[in-house]
C-alpha positions as CSV (number, residue, x, y, z in Angstrom):
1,X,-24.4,-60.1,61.8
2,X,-25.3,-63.7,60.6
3,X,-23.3,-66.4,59.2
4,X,-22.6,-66.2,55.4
5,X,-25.1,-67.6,53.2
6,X,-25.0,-68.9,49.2
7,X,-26.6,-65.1,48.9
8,X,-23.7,-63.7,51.0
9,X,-21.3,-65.0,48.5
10,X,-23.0,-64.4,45.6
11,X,-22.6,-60.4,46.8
12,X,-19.1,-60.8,47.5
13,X,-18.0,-62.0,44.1
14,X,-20.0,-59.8,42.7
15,X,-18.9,-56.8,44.5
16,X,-15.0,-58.1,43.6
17,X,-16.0,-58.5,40.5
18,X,-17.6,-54.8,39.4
19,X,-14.1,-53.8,41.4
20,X,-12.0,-55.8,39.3
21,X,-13.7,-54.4,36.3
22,X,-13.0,-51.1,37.2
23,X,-9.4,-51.0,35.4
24,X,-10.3,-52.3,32.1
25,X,-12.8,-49.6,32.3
26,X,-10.3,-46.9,33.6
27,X,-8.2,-48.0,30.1
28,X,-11.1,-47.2,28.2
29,X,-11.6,-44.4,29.4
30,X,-8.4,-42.6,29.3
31,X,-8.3,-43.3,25.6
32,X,-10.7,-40.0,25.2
33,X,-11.0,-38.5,28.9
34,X,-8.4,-37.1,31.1
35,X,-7.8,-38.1,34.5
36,X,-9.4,-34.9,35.9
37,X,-12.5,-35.4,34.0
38,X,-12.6,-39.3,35.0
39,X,-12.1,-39.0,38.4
40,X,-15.4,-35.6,38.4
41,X,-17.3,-38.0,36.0
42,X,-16.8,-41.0,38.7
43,X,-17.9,-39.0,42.0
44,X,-20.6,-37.2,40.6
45,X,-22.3,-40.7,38.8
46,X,-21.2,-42.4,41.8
47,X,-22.6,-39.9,44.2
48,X,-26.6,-40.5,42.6
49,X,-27.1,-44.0,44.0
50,X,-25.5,-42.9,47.5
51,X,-27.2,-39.9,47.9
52,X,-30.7,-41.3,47.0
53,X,-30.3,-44.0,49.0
54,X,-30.0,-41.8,51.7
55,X,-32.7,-39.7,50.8
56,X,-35.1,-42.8,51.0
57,X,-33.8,-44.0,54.0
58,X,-33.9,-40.4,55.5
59,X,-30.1,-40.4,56.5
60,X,-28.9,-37.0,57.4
61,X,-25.9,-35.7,54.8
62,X,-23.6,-33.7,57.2
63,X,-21.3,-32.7,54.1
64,X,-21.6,-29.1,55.4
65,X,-22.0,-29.8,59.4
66,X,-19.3,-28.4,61.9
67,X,-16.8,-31.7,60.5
68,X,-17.0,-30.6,57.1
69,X,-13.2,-30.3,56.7
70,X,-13.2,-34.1,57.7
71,X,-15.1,-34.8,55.0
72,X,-13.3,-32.7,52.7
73,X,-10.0,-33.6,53.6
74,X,-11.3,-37.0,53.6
75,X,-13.0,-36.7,49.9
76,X,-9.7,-34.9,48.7
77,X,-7.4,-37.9,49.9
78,X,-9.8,-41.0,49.6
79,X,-11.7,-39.8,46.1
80,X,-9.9,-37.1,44.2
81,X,-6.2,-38.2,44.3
82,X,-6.5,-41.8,43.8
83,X,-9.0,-41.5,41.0
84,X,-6.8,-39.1,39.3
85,X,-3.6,-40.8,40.2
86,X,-5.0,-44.4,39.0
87,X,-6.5,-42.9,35.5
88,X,-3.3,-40.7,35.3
89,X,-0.8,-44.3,35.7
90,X,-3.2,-46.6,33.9
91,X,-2.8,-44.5,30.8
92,X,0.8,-45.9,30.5
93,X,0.9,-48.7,32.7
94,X,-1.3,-52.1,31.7
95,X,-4.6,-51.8,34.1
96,X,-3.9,-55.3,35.2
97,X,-1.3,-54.1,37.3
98,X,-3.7,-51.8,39.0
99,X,-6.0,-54.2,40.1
100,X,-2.3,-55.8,41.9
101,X,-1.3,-52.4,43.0
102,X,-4.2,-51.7,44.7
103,X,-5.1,-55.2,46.4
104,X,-2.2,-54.5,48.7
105,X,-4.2,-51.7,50.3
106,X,-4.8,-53.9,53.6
107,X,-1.0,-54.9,53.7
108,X,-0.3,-51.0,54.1
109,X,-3.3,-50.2,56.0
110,X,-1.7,-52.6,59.0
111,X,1.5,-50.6,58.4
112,X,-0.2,-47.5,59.0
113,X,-2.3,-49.1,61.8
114,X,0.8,-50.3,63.6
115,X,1.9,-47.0,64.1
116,X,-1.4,-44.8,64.3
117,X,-3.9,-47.1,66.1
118,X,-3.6,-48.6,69.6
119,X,-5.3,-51.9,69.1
120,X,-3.5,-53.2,65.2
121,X,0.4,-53.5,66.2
122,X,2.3,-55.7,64.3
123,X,3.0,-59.3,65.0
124,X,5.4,-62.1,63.6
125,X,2.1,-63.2,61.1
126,X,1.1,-59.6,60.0
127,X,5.2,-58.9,59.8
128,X,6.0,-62.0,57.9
129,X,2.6,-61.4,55.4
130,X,3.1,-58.0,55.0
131,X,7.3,-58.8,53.9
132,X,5.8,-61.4,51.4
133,X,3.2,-59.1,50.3
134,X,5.8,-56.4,49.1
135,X,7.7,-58.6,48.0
136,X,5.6,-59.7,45.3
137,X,5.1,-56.2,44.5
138,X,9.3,-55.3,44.2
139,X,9.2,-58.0,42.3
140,X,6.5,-56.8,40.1
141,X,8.3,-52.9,39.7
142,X,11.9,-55.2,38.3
143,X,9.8,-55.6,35.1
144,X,10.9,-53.1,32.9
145,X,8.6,-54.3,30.3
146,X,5.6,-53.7,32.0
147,X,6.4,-50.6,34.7
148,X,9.0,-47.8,33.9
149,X,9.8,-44.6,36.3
150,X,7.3,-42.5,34.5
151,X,4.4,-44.3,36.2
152,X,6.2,-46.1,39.1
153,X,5.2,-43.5,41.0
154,X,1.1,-42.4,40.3
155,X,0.4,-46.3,40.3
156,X,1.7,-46.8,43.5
157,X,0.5,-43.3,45.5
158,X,-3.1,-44.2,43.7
159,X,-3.3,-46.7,46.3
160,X,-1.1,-45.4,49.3
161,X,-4.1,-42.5,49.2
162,X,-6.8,-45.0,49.9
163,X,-5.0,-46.0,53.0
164,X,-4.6,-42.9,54.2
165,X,-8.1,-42.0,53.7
166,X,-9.5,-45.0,55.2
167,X,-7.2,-43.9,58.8
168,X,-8.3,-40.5,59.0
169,X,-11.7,-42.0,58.4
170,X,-11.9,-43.5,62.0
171,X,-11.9,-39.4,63.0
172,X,-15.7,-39.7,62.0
173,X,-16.2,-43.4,62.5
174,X,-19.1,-42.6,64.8
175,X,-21.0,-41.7,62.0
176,X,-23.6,-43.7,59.2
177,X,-21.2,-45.0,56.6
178,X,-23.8,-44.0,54.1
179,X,-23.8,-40.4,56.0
180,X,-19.9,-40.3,55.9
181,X,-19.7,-41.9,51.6
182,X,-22.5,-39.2,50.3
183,X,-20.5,-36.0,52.2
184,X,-16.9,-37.6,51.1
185,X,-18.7,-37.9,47.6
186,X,-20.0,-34.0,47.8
187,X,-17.4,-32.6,48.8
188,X,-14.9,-34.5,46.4
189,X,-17.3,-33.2,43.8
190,X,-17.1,-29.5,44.8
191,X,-13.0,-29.8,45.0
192,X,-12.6,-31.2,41.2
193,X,-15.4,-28.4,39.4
194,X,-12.6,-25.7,39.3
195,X,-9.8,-28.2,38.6
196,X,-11.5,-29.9,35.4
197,X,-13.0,-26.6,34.3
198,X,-9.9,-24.6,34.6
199,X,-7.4,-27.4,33.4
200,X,-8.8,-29.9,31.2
201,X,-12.1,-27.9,29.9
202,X,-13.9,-31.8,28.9
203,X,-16.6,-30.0,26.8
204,X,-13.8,-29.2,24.3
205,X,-13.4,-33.1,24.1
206,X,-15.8,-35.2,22.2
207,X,-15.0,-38.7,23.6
208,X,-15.8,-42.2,21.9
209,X,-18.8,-44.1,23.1
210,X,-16.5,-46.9,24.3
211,X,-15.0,-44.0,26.7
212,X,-18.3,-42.4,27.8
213,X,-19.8,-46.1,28.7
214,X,-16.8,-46.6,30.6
215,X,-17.2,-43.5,32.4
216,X,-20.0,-44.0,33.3
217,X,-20.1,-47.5,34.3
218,X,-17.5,-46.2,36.6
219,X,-19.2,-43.9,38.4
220,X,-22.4,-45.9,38.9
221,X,-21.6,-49.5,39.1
222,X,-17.9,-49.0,40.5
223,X,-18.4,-46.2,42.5
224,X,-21.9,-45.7,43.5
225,X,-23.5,-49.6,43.4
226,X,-20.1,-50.8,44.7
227,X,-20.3,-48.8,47.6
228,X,-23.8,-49.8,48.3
229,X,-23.4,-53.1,48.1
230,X,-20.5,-52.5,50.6
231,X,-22.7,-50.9,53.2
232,X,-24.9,-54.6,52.6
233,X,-22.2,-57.2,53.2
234,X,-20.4,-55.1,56.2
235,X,-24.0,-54.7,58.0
236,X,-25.0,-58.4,56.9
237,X,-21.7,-60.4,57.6
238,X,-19.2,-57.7,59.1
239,X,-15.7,-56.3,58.0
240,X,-13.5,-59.5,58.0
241,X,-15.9,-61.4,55.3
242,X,-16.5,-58.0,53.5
243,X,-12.4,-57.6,53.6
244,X,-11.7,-61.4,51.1
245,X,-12.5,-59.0,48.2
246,X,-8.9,-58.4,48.2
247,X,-8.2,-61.7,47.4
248,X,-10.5,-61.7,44.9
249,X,-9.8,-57.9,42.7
250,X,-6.5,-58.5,41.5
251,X,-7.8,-62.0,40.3
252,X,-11.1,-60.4,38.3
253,X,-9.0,-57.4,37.0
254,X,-6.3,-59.3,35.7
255,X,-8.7,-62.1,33.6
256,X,-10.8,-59.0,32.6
257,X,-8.0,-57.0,31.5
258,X,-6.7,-60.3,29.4
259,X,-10.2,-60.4,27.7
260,X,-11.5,-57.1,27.0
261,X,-7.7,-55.3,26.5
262,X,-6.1,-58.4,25.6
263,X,-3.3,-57.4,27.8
264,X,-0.1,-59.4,28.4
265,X,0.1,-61.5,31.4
266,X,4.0,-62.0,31.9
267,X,5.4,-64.7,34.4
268,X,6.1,-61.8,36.9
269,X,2.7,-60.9,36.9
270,X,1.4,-64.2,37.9
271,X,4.4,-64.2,40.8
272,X,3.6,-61.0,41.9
273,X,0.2,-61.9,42.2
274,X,0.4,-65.0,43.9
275,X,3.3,-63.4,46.6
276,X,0.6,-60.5,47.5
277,X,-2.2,-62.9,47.9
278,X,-0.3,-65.3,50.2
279,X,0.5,-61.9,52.0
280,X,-3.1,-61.5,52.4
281,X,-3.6,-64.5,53.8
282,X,-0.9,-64.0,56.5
283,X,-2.1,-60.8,57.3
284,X,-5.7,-61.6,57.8
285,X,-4.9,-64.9,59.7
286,X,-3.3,-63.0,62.0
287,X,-6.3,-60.8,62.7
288,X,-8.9,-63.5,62.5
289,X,-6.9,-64.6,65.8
290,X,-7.3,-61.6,67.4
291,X,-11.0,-61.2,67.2
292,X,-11.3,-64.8,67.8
């Protein structure tokens, strides 16, 4: 790893902001598309770039080796349900509160870590970012406005899947992360054919070009390239520089969302926002001292 260049940077906003695009795009899409058919259309466009990639670089896809349930299980948790839960909520939630939603991911990944890791226990920091975090976030759910109990529930197990994906991920953490995205990717592809041709049947649907860009934008940029350009920053300038996209997501998605969607930006949006980015902070202070 090297110290983080004007090129490093550059990277980093960029990869925030094709994540914080993502929603807008999820809108758009759910206008024509149901969530099933999103979240197949995502993984299969965002499984091209991977799986080339590691055709050119000769990486071995163990998809169907003697893990393959890790993958699947893995695929299922980390790919299918969130994509389908976030395009199932977005539909009657604003995407703006998405990109908040799911920029708390690291505050419940150290709640999860606490209690199934050995080396990420909680501290006073982590404890008093991840209380601040949440905070922001209970604060968020009082708006009536904005969030009622109809998608209280898919906006906030959309991200809560992502977490638990990420821990069961360290069961294969031995492995290429390009190896471990392209299986995931297979596999999540293979699990949502019978499910979008049995329940939503999309070649009944003629959707609207704004949908089908969006789409498809979100399975090659936000998906595939995203994931690529991952893999660069994490080998480049490791997980703790990789890991200030979270700061940055909620920021992208909620200007993005004001300028394509022209959605409302209420003052307990901006609150929320601001609690789960001080969160943040706290949080990651606390383990920059660790590996310090």
């Amino acid at each position: 790893m090297r110290q983080p260049k004007l090129i490093d940077y550059t990277l980093l906003l960029i990869l925030s902001l094709i994540w914080g695009s993502a929603f807008f795009n999820i809108k758009i899409a759910t206008e024509s598309l149901g969530p099933i058919t999103i979240a197949f259309l995502r993984v299969f466009f965002g499984s091209i770039p991977v799986l080339l990639l590691c055709f050119y670089k000769k990486i071995k896809i163990e998809a169907f080796s003697k893990d393959w349930y890790w993958f699947a299980i893995i695929g299922f948790i980390n790919l299918v349900l969130p994509f389908f839960l976030i395009a199932y909520g977005i539909k009657s939630v604003q995407s703006n509160l998405a990109a908040i939603l799911m920029s708390t991911t690291p505050l419940s990944s150290t709640v999860l870590g606490h209690f199934f890791t050995k080396n990420e226990k909680f501290n006073f920091i982590k404890t008093f970012g991840i209380l601040i975090g949440f905070s922001g976030i209970i604060y968020l759910f009082s708006d009536n406005f904005l969030i009622n109990d109809n998608n209280f529930f898919s906006a906030l197990l959309g991200s809560t899947c992502y977490v638990i994906g990420g821990v069961l991920t360290l069961k294969i953490s031995n492995k290429k992360n390009e190896n471990v995205t392209g299986s995931i990717l297979i596999w999540a592809i293979i699990i949502l054919i019978p499910l979008v041709s049995f329940i939503e049947k999309p070649w009944h649907t003629i959707p609207s070009i704004e949908s089908s860009i969006s789409v498809v934008y979100l399975g090659f940029v936000s998906t595939g390239l995203a994931w690529l350009l991952r893999f660069r920053i994490l080998k480049n300038n490791g997980l703790i520089f990789q890991s200030q996209v979270s700061y940055l997501i909620p920021i992208f998605g909620i200007i993005l969302s004001y300028i394509f969607l022209d959605e409302i930006i209420t003052d307990k949006v901006l609150a929320s926002l601001l609690a789960v980015l001080v969160g943040l902070y706290f949080v990651k202070k606390a383990g920059n001292k660790k590996t310090t």
